[in-house]
C-alpha positions, -999 to 999 in steps of 0.1 A, spaced: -27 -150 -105 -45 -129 -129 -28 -90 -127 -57 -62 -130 -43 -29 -139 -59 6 -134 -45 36 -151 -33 65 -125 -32 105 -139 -9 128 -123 -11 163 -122 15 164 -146 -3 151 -171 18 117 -174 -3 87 -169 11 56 -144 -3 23 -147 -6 2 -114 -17 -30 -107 -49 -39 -85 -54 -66 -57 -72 -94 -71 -108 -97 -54 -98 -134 -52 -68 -122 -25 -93 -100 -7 -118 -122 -6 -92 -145 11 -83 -116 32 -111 -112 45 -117 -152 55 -86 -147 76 -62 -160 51 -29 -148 65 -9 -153 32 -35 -129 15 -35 -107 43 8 -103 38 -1 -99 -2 -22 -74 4 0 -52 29 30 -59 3 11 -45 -25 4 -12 -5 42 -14 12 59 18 -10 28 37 -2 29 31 33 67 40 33 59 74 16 31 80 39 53 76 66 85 93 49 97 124 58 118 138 28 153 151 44 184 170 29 219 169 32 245 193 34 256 196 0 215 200 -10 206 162 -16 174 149 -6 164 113 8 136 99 28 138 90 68 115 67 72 93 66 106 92 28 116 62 32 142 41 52 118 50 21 92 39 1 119 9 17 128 0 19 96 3 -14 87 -18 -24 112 -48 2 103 -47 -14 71 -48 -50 81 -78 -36 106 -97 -25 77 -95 -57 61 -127 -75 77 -147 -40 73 -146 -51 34 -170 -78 50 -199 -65 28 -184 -81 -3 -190 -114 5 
């Protein structure tokens, strides 16, 4: 599977490269294809956990993420929704 790349700019000026879903993948998406469907949610899987992160601290000043299972969930399941709405590609 051919890997398209698009370049990202932060508002820090650095530049992050990330990767693209092949239209071949949501094409297949949109046909139903479940395997495509579980590529396409993986590819968007550290987004979704940051969306539904809350960033935390501990005593001594450290900070980690708590992640929200039912917002993963629910977003997980917006984005699998949206799928067949990409219908107009065909």
């Amino acid at each position: 599977m051919k890997k398209y790349r698009r370049t990202h700019h932060h508002k820090n000026g650095k530049r992050k490269i990330r990767s693209l879903v092949p239209f071949k993948t949501i094409e297949a998406a949109i046909d139903g294809d479940e395997t495509a469907i579980r590529d396409i949610v993986e590819h968007y899987g550290s987004y979704i956990l940051r969306l539904a992160g809350k960033e935390s601290y501990t005593s001594d000043g450290k900070s980690f993420l708590i992640i929200d299972k039912v917002k993963t969930d629910i977003l997980k399941i917006a984005l699998i929704e949206s799928i067949p709405k990409f219908n107009s590609l065909h």
